[in-house]
C-alpha positions as a LaTeX table, in Angstrom:
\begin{tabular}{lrrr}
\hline
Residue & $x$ (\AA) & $y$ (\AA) & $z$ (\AA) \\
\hline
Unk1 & $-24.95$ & $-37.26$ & $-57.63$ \\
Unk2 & $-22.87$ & $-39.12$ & $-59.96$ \\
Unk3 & $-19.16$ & $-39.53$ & $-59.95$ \\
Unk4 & $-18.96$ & $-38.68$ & $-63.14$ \\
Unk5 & $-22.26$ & $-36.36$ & $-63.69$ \\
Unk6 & $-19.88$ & $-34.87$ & $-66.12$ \\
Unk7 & $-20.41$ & $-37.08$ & $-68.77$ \\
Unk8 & $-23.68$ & $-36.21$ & $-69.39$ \\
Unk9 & $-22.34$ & $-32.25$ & $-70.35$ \\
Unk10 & $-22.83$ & $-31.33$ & $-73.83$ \\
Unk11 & $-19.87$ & $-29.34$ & $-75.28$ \\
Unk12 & $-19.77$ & $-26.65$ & $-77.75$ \\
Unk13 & $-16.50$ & $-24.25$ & $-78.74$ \\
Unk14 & $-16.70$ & $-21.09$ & $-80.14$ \\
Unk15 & $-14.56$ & $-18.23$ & $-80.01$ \\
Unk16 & $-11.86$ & $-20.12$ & $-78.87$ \\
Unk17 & $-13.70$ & $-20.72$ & $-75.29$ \\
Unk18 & $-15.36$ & $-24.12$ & $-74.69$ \\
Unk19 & $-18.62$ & $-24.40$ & $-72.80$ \\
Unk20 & $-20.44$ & $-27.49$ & $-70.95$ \\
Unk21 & $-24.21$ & $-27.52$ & $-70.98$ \\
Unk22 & $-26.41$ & $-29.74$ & $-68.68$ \\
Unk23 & $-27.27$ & $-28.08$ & $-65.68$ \\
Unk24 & $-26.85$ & $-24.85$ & $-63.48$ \\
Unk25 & $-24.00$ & $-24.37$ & $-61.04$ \\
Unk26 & $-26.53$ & $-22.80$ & $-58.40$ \\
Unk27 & $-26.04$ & $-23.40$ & $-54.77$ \\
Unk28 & $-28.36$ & $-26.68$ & $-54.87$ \\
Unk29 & $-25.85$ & $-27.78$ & $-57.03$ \\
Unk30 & $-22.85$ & $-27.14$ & $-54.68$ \\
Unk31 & $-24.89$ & $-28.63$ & $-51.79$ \\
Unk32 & $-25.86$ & $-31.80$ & $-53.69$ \\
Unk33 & $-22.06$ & $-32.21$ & $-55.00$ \\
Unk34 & $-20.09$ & $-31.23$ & $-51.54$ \\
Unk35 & $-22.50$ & $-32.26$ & $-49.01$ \\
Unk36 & $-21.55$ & $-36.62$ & $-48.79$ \\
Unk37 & $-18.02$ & $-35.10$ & $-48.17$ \\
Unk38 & $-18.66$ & $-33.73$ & $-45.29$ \\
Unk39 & $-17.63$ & $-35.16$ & $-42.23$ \\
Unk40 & $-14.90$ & $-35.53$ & $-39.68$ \\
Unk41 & $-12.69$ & $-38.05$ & $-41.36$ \\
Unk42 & $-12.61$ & $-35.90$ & $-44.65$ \\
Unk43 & $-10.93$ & $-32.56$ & $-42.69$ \\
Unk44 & $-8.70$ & $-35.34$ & $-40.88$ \\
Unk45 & $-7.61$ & $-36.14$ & $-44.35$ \\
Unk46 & $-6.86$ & $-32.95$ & $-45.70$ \\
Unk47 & $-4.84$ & $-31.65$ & $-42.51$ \\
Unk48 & $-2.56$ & $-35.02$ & $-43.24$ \\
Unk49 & $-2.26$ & $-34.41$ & $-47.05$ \\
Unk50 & 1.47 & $-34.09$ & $-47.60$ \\
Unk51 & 1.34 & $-31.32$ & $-50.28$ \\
Unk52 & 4.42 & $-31.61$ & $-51.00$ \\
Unk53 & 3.40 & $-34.59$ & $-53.31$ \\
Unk54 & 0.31 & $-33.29$ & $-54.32$ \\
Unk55 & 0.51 & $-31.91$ & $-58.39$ \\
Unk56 & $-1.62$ & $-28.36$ & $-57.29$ \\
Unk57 & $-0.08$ & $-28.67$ & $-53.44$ \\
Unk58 & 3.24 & $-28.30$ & $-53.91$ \\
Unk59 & 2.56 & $-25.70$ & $-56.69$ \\
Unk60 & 0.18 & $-23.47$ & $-53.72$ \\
Unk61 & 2.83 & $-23.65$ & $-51.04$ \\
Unk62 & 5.58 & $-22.77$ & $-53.46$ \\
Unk63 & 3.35 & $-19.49$ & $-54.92$ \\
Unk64 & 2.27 & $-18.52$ & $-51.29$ \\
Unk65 & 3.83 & $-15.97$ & $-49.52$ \\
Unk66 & 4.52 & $-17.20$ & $-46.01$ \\
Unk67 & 3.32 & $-14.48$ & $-44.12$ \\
Unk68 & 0.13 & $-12.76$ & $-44.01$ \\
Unk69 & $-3.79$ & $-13.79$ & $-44.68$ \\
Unk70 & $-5.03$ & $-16.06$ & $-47.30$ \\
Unk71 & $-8.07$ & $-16.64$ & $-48.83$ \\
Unk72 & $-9.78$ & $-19.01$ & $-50.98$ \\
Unk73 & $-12.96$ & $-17.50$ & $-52.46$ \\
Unk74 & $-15.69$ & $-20.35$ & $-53.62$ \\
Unk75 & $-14.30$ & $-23.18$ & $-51.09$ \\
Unk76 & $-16.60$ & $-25.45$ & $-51.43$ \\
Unk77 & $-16.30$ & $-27.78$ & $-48.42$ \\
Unk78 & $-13.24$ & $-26.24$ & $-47.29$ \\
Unk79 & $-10.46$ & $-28.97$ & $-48.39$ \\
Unk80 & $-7.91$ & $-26.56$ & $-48.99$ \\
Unk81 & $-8.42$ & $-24.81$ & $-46.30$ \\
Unk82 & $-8.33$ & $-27.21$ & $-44.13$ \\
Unk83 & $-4.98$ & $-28.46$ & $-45.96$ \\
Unk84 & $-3.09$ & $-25.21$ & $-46.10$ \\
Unk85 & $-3.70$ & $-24.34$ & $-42.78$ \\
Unk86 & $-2.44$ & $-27.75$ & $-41.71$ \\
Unk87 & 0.86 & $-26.57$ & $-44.00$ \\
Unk88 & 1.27 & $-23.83$ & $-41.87$ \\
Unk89 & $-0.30$ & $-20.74$ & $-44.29$ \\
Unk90 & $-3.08$ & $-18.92$ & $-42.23$ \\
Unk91 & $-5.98$ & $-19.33$ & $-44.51$ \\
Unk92 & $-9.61$ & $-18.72$ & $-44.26$ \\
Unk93 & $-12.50$ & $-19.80$ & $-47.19$ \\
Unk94 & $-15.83$ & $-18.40$ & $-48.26$ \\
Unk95 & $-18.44$ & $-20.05$ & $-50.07$ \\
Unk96 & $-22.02$ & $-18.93$ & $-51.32$ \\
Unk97 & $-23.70$ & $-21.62$ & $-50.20$ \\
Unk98 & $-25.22$ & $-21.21$ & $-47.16$ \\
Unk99 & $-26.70$ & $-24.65$ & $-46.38$ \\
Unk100 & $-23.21$ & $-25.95$ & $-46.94$ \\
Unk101 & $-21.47$ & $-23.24$ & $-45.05$ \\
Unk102 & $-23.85$ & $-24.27$ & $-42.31$ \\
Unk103 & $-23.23$ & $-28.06$ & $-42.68$ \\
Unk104 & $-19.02$ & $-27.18$ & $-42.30$ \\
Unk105 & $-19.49$ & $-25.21$ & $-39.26$ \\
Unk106 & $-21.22$ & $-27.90$ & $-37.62$ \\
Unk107 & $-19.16$ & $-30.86$ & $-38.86$ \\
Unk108 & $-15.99$ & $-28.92$ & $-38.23$ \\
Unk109 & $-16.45$ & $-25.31$ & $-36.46$ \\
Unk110 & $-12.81$ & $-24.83$ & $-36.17$ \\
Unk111 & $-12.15$ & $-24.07$ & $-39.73$ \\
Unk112 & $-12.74$ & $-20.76$ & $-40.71$ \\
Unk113 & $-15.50$ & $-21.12$ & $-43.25$ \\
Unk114 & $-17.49$ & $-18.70$ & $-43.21$ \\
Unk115 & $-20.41$ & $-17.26$ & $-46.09$ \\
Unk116 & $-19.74$ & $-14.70$ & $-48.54$ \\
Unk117 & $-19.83$ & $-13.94$ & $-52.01$ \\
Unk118 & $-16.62$ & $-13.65$ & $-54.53$ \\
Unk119 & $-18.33$ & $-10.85$ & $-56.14$ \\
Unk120 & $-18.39$ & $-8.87$ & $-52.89$ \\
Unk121 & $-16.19$ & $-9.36$ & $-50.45$ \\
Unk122 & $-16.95$ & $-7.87$ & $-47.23$ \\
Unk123 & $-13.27$ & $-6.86$ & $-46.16$ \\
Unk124 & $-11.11$ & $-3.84$ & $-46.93$ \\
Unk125 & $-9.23$ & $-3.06$ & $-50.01$ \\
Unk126 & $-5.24$ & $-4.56$ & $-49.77$ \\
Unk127 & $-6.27$ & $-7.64$ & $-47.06$ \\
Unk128 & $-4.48$ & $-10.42$ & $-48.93$ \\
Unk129 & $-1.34$ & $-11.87$ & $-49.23$ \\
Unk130 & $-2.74$ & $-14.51$ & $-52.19$ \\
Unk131 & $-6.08$ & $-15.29$ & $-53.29$ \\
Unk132 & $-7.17$ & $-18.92$ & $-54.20$ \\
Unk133 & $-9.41$ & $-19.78$ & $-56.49$ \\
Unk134 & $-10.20$ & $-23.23$ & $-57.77$ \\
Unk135 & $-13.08$ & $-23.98$ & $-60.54$ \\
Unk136 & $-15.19$ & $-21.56$ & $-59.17$ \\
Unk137 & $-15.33$ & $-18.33$ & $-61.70$ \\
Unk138 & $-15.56$ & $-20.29$ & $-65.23$ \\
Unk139 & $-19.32$ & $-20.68$ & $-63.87$ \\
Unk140 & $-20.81$ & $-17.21$ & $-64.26$ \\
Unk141 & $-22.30$ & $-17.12$ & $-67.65$ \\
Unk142 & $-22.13$ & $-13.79$ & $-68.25$ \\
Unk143 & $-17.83$ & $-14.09$ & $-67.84$ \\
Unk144 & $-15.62$ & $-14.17$ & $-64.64$ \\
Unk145 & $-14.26$ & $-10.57$ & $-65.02$ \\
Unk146 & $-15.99$ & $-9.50$ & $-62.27$ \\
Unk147 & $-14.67$ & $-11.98$ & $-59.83$ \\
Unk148 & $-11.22$ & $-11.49$ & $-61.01$ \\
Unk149 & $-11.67$ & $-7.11$ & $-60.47$ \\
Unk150 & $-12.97$ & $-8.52$ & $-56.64$ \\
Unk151 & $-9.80$ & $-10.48$ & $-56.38$ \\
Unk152 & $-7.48$ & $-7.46$ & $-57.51$ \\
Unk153 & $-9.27$ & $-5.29$ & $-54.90$ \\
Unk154 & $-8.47$ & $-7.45$ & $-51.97$ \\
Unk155 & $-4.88$ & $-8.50$ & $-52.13$ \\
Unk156 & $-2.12$ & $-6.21$ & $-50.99$ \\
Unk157 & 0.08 & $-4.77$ & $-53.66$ \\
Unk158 & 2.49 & $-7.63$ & $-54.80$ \\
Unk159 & 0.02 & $-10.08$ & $-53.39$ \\
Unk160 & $-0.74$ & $-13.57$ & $-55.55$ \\
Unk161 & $-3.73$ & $-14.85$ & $-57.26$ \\
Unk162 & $-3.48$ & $-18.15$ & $-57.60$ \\
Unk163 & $-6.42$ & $-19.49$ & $-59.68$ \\
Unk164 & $-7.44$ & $-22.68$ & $-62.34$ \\
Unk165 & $-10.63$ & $-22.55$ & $-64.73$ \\
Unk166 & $-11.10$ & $-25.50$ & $-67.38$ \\
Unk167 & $-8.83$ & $-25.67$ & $-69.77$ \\
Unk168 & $-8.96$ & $-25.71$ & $-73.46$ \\
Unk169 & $-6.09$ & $-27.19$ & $-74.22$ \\
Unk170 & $-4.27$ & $-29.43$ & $-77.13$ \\
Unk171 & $-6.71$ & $-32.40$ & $-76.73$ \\
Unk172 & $-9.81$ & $-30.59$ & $-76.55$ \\
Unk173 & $-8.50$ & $-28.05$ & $-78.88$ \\
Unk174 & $-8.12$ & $-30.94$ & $-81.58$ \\
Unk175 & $-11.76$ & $-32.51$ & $-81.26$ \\
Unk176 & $-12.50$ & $-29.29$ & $-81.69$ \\
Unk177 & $-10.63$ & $-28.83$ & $-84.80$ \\
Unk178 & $-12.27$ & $-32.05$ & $-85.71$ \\
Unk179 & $-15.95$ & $-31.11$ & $-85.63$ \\
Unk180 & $-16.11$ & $-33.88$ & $-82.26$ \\
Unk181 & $-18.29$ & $-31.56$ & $-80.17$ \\
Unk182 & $-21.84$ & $-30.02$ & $-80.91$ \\
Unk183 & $-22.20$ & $-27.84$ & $-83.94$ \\
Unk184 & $-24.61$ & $-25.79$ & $-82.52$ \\
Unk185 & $-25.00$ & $-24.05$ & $-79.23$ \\
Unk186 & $-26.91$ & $-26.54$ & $-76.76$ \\
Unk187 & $-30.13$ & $-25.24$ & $-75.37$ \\
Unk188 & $-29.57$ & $-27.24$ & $-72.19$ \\
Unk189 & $-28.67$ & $-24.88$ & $-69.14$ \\
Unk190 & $-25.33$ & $-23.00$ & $-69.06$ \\
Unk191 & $-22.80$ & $-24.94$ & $-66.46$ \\
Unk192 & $-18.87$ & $-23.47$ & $-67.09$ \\
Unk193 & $-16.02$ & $-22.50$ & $-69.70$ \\
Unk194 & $-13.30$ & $-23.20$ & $-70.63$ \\
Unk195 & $-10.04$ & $-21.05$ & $-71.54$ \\
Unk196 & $-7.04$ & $-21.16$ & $-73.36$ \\
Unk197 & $-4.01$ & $-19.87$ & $-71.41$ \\
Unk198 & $-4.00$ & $-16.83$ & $-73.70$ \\
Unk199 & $-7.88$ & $-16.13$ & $-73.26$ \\
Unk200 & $-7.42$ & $-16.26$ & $-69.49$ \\
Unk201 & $-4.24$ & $-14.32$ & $-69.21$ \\
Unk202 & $-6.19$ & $-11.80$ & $-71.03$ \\
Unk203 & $-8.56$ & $-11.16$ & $-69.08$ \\
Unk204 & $-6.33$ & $-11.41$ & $-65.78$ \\
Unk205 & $-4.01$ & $-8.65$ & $-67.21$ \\
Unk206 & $-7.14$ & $-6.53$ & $-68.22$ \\
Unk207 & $-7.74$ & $-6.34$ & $-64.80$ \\
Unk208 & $-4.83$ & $-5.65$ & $-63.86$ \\
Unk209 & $-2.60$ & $-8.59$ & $-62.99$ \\
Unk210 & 0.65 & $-9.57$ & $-64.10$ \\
Unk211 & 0.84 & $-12.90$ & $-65.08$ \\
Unk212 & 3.85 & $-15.00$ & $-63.74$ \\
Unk213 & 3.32 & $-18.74$ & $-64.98$ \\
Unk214 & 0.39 & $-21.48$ & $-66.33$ \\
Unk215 & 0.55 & $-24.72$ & $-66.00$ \\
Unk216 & $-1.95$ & $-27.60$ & $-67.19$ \\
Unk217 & $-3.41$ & $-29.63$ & $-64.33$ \\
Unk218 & $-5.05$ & $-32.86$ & $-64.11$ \\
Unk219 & $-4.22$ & $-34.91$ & $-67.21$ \\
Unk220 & $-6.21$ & $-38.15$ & $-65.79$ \\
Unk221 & $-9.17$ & $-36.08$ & $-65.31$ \\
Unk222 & $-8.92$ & $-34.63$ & $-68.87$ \\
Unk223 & $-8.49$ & $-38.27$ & $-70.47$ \\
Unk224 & $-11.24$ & $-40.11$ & $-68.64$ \\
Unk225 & $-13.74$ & $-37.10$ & $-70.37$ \\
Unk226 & $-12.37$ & $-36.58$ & $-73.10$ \\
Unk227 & $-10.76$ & $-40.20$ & $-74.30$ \\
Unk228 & $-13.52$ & $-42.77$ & $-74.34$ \\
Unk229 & $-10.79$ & $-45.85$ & $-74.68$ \\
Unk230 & $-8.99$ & $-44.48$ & $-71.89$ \\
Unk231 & $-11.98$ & $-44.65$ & $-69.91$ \\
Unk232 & $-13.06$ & $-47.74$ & $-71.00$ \\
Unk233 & $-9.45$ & $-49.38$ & $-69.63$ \\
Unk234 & $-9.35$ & $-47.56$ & $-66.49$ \\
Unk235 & $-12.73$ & $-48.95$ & $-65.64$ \\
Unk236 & $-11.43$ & $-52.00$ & $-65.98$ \\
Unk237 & $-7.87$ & $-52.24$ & $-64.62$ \\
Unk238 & $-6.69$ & $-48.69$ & $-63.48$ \\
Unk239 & $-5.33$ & $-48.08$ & $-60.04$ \\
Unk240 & $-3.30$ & $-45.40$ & $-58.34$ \\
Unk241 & $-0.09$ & $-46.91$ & $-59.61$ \\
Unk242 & $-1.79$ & $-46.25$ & $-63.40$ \\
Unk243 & $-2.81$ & $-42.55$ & $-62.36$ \\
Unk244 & 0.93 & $-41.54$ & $-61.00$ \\
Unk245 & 2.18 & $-43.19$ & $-64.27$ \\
Unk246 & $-0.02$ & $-40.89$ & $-66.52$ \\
Unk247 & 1.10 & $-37.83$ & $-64.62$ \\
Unk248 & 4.68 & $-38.81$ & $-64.58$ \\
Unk249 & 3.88 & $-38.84$ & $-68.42$ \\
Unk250 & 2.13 & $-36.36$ & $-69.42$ \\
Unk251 & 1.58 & $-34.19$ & $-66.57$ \\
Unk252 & 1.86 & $-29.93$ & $-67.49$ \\
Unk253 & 1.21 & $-30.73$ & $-71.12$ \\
Unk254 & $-2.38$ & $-30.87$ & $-71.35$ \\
Unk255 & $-4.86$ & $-31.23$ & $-68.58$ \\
Unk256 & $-8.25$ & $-30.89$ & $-67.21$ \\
Unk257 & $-7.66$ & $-27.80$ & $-65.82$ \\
Unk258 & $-5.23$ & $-24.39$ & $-65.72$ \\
Unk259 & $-3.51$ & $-22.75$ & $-63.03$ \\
Unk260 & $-2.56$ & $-19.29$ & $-63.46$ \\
Unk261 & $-0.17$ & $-17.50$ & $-61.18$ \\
Unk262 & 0.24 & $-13.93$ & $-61.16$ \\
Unk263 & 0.27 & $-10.95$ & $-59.03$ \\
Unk264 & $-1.28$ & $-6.99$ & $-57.78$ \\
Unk265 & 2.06 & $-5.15$ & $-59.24$ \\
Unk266 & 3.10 & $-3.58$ & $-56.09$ \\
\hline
\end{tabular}
């Protein structure tokens, strides 16, 4: 799969929520996208991350509580997992993808990754002390409401939901002010949304959440799609040293994605 397989998406806006067309997020797709990842030296990685300097890290350990279970529902490969733990936050991952799931526990049985589905999560009611999600729910076509009344079920009263969809945002919300994306819905296959921090806080409070804070994350990400001069130079000359300079920036005006924090009022 492509590095950037997302620049063959076609976009469309409408009712202030953005969608990407080009193919379906079904488990073949997770398998195919997570499964060159997988391997010893990528867990060894993420247990060394210093989150502390990472832009979502340091944003997870300061919304965590401390004590209790954690869980990240959709974990792909288990990277966060993996990381978190390593930070000292006792934190186990799902994923739907059972080839994948499979493929972990044989690379790396240690790390609780087990299957299961966000939309039915085989534990009690009140488990949690947070629940992680990251790009996972923006890919149910129908809307993520019912991963988000799944999430509110599980953690304990006061626990956090820690969570980031796409973002529609001021850049993408000004190309599509400008008529830049398709006019009409696309007829290739459904792939994700995008949400404006007042879409998504909607429909986190509507089930119940109270939100605490947003923040935009991943402004390089968002200007390599979105910007085609910006991807044209970083092609040809960008570096690390460019990507810290972006964040320091622009970082938490605009980015790829969203991170809402909120929590199950206790």
């Amino acid at each position: 799969m492509s590095k950037f397989y997302w620049l063959a998406h076609r976009r469309y806006v409408e009712n202030n929520r953005m969608r990407w067309h080009a193919e379906t997020a079904d488990e073949a797709f997770w398998l195919g996208y997570w499964q060159s990842h997988v391997n010893v030296a990528y867990f060894e990685r993420a247990e060394k991350t210093d989150l502390g300097m990472d832009e979502l890290g340091a944003l997870l350990l300061k919304a965590m509580p401390a004590d209790g279970r954690h869980l990240e529902a959709g974990c792909g490969a288990g990277y966060w997992v993996a990381a978190l733990r390593a930070a000292g936050r006792n934190v186990e991952g799902i994923e739907y993808s059972r080839p994948l799931v499979e493929l972990v526990n044989a690379v790396y049985p240690q790390l609780p990754v087990g299957y299961g589905d966000a939309l039915a999560i085989d534990c009690p009611d009140n488990t949690y002390a947070s629940y992680l999600s990251f790009g996972v729910v923006e890919h149910r076509r129908e809307g993520p409401e019912p991963f988000l009344a799944e999430a509110f079920r599980v953690l304990r009263p006061g626990g956090r939901i820690l969570i980031t969809v796409p973002y529609l945002g001021r850049v993408r919300g000004l190309k599509a002010r400008l008529g830049v994306y398709e006019s009409h819905p696309p007829t290739q296959p459904f792939f994700q949304y995008g949400f404006s921090a007042g879409d998504f806080g909607a429909l986190l409070r509507d089930a119940g959440f109270e939100i605490e804070y947003t923040r935009p994350l991943s402004i390089h990400r968002l200007l390599l799609e979105e910007i085609g001069p910006y991807r044209w130079l970083y092609d040809r000359i960008g570096s690390a040293a460019w990507r810290a300079a972006v964040h320091r920036l622009l970082g938490g005006r605009d980015g790829h994605m969203l991170l809402t924090v909120g929590h199950k009022p206790a």
